[in-house]
C-alpha positions as CSV (number, residue, x, y, z in Angstrom):
1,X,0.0,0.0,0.0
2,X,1.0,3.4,-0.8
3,X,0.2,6.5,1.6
4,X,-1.6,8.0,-1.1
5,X,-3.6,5.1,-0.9
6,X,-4.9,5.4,2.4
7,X,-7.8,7.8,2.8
8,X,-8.1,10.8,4.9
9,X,-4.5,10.8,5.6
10,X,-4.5,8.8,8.3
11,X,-2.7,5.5,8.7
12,X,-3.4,2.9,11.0
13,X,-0.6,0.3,12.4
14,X,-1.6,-2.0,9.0
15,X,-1.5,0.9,6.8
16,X,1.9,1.7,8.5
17,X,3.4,-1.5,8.3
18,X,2.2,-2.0,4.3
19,X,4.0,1.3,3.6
20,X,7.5,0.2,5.3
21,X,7.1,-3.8,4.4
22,X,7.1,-5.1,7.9
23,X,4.5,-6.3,10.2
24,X,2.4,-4.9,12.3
25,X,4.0,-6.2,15.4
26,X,6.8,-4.4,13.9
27,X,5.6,-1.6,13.5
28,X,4.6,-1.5,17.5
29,X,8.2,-2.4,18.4
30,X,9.3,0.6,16.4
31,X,7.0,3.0,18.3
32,X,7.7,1.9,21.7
33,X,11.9,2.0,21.2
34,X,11.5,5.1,19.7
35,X,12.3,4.4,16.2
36,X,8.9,6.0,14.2
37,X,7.3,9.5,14.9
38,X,5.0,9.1,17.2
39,X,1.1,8.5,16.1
40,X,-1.8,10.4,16.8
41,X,-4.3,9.1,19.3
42,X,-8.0,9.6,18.7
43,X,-9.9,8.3,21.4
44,X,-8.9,4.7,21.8
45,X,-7.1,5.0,17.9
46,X,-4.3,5.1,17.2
47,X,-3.0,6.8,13.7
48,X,0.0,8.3,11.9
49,X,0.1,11.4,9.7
50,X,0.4,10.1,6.0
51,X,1.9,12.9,4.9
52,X,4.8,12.6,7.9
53,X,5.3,8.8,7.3
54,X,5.9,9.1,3.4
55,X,8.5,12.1,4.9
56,X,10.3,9.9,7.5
57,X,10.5,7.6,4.9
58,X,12.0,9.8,2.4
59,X,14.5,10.8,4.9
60,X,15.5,7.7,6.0
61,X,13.6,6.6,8.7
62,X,15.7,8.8,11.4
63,X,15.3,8.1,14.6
64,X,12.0,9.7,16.0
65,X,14.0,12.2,18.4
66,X,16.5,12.9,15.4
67,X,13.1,13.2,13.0
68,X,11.1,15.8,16.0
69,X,14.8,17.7,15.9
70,X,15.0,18.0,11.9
71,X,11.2,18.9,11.9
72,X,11.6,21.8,14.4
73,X,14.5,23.1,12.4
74,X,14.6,25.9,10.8
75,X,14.1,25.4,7.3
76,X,16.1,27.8,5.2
């Protein structure tokens, strides 16, 4: 699955884990060492920004301290 395949621009773990080619379980291992930006929570749901996962991606899939450092960068 692509991100532009996934409507509303929200990914669940599933969507995540088609996007980077790993499982879901994966995907929750990554989360709690630290390893993916962190997800959104909506009540008990949990998603990820499209838009920021097809950007980690693109940039490497930086650590998610390294990826919150480079986003609050100024850009210039």
């Amino acid at each position: 699955m692509t991100v532009k395949e996934a409507m509303g621009g929200l990914l669940t773990v599933r969507d995540v884990a088609g996007v980077l080619r790993i499982s879901s379980r994966q995907v929750q291992k990554l989360r709690a060492s630290g390893r993916i930006p962190a997800p959104v929570k909506l009540a008990r749901s949990t998603r990820w920004r499209a838009d920021e996962i097809q950007a980690w991606v693109q940039a490497g899939c930086p650590a998610a301290d390294e990826w919150t450092a480079r986003k609050g960068a100024p850009r210039g």
